[in-house]
C-alpha positions, 0 to 999 in steps of 0.5 A: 061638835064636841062633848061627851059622846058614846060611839055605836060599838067602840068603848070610848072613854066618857073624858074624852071630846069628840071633835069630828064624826062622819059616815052614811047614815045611819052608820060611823065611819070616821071619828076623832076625839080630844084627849085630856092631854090634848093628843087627837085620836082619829079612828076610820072604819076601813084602816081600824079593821084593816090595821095588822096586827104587827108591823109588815115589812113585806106585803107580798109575803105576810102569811100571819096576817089575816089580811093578807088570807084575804088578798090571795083567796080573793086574787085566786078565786079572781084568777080562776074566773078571769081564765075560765071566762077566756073564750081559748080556753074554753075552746081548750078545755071544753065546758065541763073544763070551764065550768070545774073552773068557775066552781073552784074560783067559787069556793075561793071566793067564799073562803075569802069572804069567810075570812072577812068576815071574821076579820070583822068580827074580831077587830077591836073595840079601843079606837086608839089600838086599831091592831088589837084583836078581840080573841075567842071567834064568838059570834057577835051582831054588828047591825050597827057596822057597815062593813058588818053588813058588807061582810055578811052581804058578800058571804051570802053572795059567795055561796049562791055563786057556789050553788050556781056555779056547781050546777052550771056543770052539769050539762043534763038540765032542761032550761026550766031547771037551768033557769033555777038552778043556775040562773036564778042564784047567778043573779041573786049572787052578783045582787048581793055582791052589788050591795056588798062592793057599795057598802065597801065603798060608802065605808071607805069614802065615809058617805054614799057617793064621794070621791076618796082616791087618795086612799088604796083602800078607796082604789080596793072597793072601787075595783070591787064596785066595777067588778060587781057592775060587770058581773051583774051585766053578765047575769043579764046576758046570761038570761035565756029566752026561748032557751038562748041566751040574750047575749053570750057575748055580754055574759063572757065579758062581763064575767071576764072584766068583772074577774079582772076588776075583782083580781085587782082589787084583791092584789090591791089588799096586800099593799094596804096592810103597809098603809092602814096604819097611817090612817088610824090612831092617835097623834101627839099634835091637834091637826084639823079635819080631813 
């Protein structure tokens, strides 16, 4: 492949040869170019987005980095339904206990989909300077980004889990409005979370379903996949007939191994701020396709 080519959303310029690109359809993932100079500039998604914005030298403690926001709202929330989600404490705290828990993790969920989100809408759009940020917060449509959608499909997600959640407190409601209230937002949640950790994963391995392990970002959305996977079956335990629930067993658990799932992924986040930079960028020497 080679030529002129324009990119969806980045500004390349018109001397420059694409030589490879890649990514589902209908979205662009991974893309090299030729420069005059001959240099090669390999631009990825996931690691452009990711790439901080100054070197990280510890990435256990890198609070000026929005990534890094990122990580620990996301490991709280993860934490908050992981312990809720433990049948001692439960047994400790009663069910207005446990369901205080499931909202807070809630609302952490949702501020670390919100920065996310923002992480998405002020990456830059030089692919040979992946940690240059556009400033200003404007909000801009990024239909032609996969990890636009992603972030806008997990945001949504967080906010039904915030709905759910916060009426799953309240003990007084009769099934009808339990199902409604409760249920109903639970599982349009864990779908829009489903759709969300899948977008995540096709971006990181440039297509549908291919296998990318060699990454931190690939062990990240595949964490987050499972974790959606284990939440989705616990909506399903969760659906009560005849005012009990089909199996409280698969509901606890699949909340249990999904928020377990998502705290990894989300501690994972941290150590990809070192290695994003690795992934993206330009290189002096031509090297073949990976």
């Amino acid at each position: 492949m080679s030529g002129a080519h324009r990119h969806p959303y980045l500004t390349v310029p018109e001397d420059w040869e694409l030589v490879e690109q890649d990514g589902p359809r209908p979205f662009v993932t991974l893309a090299r170019w030729r420069r005059p100079d001959g240099s090669i500039v390999t631009w990825r998604s996931r690691a452009h987005r990711k790439h901080p914005s100054a070197e990280v030298e510890r990435w256990w403690w890198a609070p000026a980095q929005l990534g890094w926001w990122i990580g620990v709202l996301f490991a709280v929330g993860a934490s908050c339904f992981l312990v809720a989600s433990v049948p001692v404490y439960l047994d400790a705290q009663g069910s207005t206990g446990q369901g205080v828990t499931y909202f807070v993790g809630s609302i952490f969920f949702t501020a670390a989909a919100t920065l996310q989100f923002e992480q998405t809408q002020s990456v830059g759009l030089d692919p040979s300077s992946p940690g240059t940020r556009r400033a200003g917060g404007r909000f801009t449509l990024g239909v032609r980004r996969i990890d636009w959608w992603a972030a806008l499909v997990q945001v949504a997600g967080t906010l039904l889990f915030n709905r759910s959640t916060w009426f799953a407190m309240w003990e007084s409601e009769s099934a009808a409005g339990f199902d409604r209230l409760v249920w109903v937002p639970d599982v349009a949640g864990s779908i829009c979370f489903l759709l969300a950790s899948w977008l995540a994963w096709a971006e990181v391995c440039d297509g549908a379903w291919r296998w990318r392990p060699t990454t931190i970002g690939w062990w990240v959305s595949a964490s987050n996949l499972l974790g959606s996977v284990a939440f989705g079956f616990s909506a399903v335990g969760a659906l009560a007939i005849d005012q009990v629930a089909l199996s409280d067993g698969l509901a606890t658990g699949g909340t249990l191994v999904g928020a377990a799932c998502f705290l990894v992924g989300a501690v994972l986040l941290l150590p990809e701020l070192r290695t994003a930079p690795t992934e993206t960028g330009v290189r002096t020497a031509v090297s073949a396709p990976a």
